[in-house]
C-alpha positions as CSV (number, residue, x, y, z in Angstrom):
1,X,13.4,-19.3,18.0
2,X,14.3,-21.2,14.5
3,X,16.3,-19.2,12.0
4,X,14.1,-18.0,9.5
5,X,14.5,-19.4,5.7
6,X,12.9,-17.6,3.5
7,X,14.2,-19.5,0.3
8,X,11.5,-21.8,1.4
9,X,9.2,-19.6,-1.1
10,X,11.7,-19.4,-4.4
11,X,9.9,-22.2,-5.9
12,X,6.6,-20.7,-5.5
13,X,7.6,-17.3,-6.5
14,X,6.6,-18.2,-10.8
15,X,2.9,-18.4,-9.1
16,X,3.2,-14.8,-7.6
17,X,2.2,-12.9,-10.9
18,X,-1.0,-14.9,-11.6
19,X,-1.8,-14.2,-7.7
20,X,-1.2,-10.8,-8.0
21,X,-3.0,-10.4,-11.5
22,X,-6.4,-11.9,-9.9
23,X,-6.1,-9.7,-6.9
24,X,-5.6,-6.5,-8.9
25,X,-8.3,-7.6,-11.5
26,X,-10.9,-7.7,-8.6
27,X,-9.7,-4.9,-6.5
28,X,-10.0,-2.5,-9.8
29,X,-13.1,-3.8,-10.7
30,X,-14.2,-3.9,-7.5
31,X,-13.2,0.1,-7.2
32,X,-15.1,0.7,-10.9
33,X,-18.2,-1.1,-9.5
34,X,-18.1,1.4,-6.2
35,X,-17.6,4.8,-7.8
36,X,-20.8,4.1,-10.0
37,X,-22.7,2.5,-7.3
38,X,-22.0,5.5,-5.0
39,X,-22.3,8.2,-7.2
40,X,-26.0,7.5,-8.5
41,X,-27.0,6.3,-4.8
42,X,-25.4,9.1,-2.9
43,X,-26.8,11.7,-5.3
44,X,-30.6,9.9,-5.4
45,X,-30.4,10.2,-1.7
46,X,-29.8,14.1,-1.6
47,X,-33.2,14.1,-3.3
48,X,-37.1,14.1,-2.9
49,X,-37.7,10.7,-3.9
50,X,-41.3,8.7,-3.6
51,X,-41.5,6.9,-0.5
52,X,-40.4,3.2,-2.2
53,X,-37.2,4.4,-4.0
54,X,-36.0,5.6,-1.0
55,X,-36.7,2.8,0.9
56,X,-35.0,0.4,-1.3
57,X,-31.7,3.1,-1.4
58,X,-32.1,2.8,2.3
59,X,-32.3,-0.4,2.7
60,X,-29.6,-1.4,0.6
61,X,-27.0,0.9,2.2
62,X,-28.5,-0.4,5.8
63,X,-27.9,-4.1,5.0
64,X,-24.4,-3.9,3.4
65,X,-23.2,-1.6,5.8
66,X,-24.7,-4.0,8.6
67,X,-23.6,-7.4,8.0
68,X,-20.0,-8.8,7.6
69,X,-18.5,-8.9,3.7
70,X,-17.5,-12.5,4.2
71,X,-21.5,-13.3,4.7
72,X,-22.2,-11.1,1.8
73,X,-19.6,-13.0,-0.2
74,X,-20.9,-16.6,0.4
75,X,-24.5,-15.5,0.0
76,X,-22.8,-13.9,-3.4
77,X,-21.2,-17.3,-4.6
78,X,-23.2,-20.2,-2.7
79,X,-26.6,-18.3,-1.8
80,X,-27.7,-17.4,-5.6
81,X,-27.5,-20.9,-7.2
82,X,-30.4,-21.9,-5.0
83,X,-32.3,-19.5,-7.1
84,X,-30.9,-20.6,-10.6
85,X,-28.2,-17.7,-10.4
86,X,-24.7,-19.1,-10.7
87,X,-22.1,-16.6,-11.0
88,X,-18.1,-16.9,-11.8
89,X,-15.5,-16.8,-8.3
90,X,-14.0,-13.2,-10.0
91,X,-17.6,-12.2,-11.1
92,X,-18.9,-12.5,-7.7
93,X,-16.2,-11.3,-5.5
94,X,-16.4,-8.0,-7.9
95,X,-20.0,-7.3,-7.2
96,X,-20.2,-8.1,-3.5
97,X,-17.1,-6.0,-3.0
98,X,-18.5,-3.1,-5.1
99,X,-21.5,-3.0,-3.5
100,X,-20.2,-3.6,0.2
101,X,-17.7,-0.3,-0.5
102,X,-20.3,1.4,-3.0
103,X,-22.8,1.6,0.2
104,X,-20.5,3.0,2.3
105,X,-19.1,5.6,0.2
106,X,-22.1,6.6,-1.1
107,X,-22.7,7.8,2.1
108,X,-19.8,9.9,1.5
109,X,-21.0,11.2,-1.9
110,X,-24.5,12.7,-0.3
111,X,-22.5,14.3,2.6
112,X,-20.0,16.1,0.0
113,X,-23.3,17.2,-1.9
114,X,-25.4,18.5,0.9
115,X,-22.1,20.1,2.1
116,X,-22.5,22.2,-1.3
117,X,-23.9,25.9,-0.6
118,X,-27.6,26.0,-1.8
119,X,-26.6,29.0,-3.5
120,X,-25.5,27.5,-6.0
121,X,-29.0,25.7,-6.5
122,X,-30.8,28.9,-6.9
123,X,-27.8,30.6,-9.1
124,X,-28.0,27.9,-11.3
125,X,-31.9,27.8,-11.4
126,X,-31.6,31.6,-12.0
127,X,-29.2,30.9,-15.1
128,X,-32.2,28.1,-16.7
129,X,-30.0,25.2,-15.9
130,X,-32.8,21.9,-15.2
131,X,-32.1,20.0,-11.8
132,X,-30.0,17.5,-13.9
133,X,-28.2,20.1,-15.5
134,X,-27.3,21.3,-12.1
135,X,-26.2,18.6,-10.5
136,X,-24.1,16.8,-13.5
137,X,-22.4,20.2,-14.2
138,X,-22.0,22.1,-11.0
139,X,-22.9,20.1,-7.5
140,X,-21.6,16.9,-8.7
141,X,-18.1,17.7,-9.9
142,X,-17.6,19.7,-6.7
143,X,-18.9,17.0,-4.4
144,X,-16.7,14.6,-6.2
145,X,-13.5,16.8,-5.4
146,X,-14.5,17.2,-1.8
147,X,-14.8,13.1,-1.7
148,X,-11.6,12.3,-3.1
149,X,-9.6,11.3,-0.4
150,X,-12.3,9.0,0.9
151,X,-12.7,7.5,-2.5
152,X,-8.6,6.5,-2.2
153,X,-8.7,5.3,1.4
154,X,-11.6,3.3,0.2
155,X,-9.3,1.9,-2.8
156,X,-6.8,1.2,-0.7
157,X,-9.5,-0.8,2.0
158,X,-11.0,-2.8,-1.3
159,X,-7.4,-3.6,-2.8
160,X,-6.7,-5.1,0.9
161,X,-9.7,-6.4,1.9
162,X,-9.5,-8.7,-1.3
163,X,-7.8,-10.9,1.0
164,X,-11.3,-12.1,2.4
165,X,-11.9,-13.5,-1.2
166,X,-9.1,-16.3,-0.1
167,X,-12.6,-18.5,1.1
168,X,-14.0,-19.1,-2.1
169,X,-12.2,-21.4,-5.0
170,X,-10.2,-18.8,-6.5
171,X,-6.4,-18.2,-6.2
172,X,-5.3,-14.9,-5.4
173,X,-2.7,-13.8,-3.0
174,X,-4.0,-14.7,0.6
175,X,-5.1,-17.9,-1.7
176,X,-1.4,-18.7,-2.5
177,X,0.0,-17.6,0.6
178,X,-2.3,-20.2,2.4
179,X,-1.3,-23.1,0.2
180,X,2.4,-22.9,0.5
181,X,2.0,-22.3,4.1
182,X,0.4,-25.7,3.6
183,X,3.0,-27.4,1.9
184,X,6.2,-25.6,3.6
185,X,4.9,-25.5,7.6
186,X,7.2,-21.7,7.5
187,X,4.3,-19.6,8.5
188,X,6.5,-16.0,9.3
189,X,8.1,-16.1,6.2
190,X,5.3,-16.8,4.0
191,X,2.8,-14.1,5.3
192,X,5.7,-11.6,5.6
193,X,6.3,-12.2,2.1
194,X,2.2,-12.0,1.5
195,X,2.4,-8.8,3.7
196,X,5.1,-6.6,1.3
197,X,3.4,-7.3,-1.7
198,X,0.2,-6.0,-0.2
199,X,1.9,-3.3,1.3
200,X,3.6,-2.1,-2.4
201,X,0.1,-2.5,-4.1
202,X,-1.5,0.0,-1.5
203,X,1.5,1.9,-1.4
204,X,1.1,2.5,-5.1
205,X,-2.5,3.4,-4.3
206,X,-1.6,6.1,-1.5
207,X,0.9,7.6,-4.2
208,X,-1.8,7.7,-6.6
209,X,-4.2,9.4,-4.3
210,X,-1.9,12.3,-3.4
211,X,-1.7,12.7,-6.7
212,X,-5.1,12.7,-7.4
213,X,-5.6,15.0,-4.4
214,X,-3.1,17.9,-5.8
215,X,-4.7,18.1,-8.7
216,X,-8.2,18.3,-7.7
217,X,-6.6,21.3,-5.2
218,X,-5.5,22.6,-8.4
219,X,-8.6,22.3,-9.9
220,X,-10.6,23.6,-6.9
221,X,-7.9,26.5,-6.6
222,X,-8.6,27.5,-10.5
């Protein structure tokens, strides 16, 4: 086995901040995107809805739960100019992750809200609270504490799974790391390299979401 040399990536290190920048800008975009998308989905689909609404809600989960992000990403980017629709590299790897993560957690989202004691429906109802009323002020802020920690693990997936962006014309970290593999031939030590910077960014993410987590305890306990 060669030594390993990993000085081989010092002179591509001035690249690493632009890299990092693009990943984080669509990771946290892409999380902004999914928190909407599966809030107003996942509580639509806790209620009585007319027979096409719910099919489209349906249907939309159903697909982008059932067909690979990569597909979803290059119908995104190369599918949508057939139609006239050209969209930006960072534009449309925002949307097709938000969406791919905003129909799985919305999933989440209606299972924390039916999880809420009905109870609380008819106490509220009792008290002349409207259904909207109801849910923005008492069902949705406690769903949204029981969903935390699913919302973080699915911050932490998105952040890593920006990696799959690497296939469109767009430089971000798996980007970079593939083009000085390209121009060095020292595989190991690049995606090492690649793998600790993705491992502090969702590091930082797991700290976040503890913290986020104790304080919605605290919250809960109050």
């Amino acid at each position: 086995m060669r030594n390993l040399d990993f000085t081989v990536i010092k002179p591509f290190l001035h690249l690493l901040p632009s890299a990092i920048a693009i990943t984080l800008k669509i990771g946290i975009g892409a999380f902004i995107l999914t928190l909407i998308i599966a809030v107003i989905v996942g509580s639509l689909r806790t209620r009585k809805l007319h027979r096409i609404i719910h099919f489209i809600l349906s249907a939309y989960v159903e697909f982008f739960r059932g067909t690979p992000l990569m597909i979803q990403l290059f119908i995104m980017y190369y599918g949508l100019p057939s139609f006239g629709i050209k969209i930006g590299t960072i534009t449309a790897s925002i949307l097709t992750m938000g969406l791919n993560s905003g129909a799985y957690l919305s999933e989440v989202v209606r299972a924390s809200i039916l999880s809420i004691d009905k109870g609380q429906y008819e106490a509220a109802a009792m008290l002349g609270y409207s259904n909207i009323q109801t849910t923005m002020h008492i069902i949705l802020p406690q769903a949204l504490r029981i969903a935390v920690p699913s919302f973080m693990n699915g911050f932490s997936s998105i952040i890593k799974e920006t990696s799959i962006t690497s296939v469109l014309p767009i430089v971000e970290l798996t980007k970079l790391g593939n083009q000085i593999y390209a121009k060095t031939y020292h595989p190991f030590e690049i995606y090492i390299t690649m793998a600790v910077v993705y491992f502090a960014m969702t590091y930082f993410v797991t700290f976040f979401a503890r913290w986020v987590e104790r304080r919605s305890s605290v919250w809960v306990k109050q």
